[in-house]
C-alpha positions in Angstrom: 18.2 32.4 -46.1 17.0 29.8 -44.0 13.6 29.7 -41.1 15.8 30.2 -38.6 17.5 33.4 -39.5 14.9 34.7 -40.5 13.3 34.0 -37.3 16.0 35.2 -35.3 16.1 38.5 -37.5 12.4 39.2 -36.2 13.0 38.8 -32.7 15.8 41.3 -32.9 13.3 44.3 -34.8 10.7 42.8 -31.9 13.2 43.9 -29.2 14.7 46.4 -30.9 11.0 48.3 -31.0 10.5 47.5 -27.8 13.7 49.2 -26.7 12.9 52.3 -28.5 9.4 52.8 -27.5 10.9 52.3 -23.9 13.7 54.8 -24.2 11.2 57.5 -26.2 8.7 57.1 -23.0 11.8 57.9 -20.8 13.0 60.7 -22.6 10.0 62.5 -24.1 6.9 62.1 -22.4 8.4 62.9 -19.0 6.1 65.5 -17.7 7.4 68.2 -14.8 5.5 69.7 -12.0 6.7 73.4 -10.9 9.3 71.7 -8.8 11.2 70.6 -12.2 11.0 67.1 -11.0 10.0 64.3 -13.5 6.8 63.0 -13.2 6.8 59.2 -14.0 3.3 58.6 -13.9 2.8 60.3 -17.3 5.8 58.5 -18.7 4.1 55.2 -17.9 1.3 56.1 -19.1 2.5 57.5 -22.5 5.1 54.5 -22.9 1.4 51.9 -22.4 -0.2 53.8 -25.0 2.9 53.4 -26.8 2.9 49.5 -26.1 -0.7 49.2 -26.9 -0.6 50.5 -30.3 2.7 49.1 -31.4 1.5 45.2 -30.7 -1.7 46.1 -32.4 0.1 47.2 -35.4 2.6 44.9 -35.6 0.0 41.8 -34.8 -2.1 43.2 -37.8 1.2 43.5 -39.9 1.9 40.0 -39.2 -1.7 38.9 -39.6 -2.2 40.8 -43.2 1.1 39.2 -44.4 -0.1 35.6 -43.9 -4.0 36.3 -44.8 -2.9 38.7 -47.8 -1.1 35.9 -49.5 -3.2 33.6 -48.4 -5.9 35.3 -50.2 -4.4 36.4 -53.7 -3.2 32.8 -53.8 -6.8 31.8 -53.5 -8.0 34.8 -55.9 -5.6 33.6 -58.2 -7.2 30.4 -58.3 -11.2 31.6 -58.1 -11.6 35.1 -58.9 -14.9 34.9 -57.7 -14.1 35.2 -54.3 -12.0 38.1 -54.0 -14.6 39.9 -52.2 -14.6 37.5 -49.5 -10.7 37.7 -49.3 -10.9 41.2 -49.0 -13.2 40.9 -45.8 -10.8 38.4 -44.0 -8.0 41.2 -44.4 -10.4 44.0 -43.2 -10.6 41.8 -40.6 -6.9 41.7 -40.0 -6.6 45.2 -40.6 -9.2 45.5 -37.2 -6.9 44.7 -35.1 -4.5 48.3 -35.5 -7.8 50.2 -34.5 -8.3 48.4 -31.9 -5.0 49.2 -30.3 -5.3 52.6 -31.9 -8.3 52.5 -29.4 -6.7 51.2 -26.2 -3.9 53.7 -26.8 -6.4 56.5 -26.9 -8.4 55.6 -23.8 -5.0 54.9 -22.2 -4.3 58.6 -22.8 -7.5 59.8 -22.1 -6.3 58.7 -18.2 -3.5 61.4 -18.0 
């Protein structure tokens, strides 16, 4: 499999995800007021949250697949510093909470 397809698969789970967390907002987070008419403030809302914590997590799944292997290659070299391998994937691993953050003050709007 070449750079390129792989590459090009990405982009399509990218806009795939992107499609779906867009069509979920749509359907399910459309609040109604008593006049049974959709209320697409909360659907914005709920589909940024959305957005916020899906770049997070896939930023941080991106960034612990090139740091993780980048670190047991270098464990696998010097044992010794596996604790400071592990830190730099914490690290990586930061960046889910803080879109698991944004998504919650996002929320904490509606």
């Amino acid at each position: 499999m070449t750079s390129f397809s792989f590459r090009k698969r990405v982009r399509m789970i990218m806009i795939a995800t992107v499609v779906l967390l867009f069509v979920s907002g749509a359907l399910f987070a459309a609040g109604t007021d008593s006049s049974n008419s959709v209320n697409y403030n909360v659907s914005i809302v709920c589909l940024s949250a959305a957005i916020a914590f899906g770049i997070g997590a896939l930023a941080a799944g991106m960034a612990i697949g090139k740091v993780g292997s980048a670190a047991m290659g270098a464990i696998s070299e010097r044992p010794e510093i596996a604790s400071q391998a592990l830190i730099f994937i914490a690290l990586a691993e930061g960046l889910v909470v803080f879109g698991f953050i944004t998504a919650l003050m996002i929320l904490g709007k509606v």
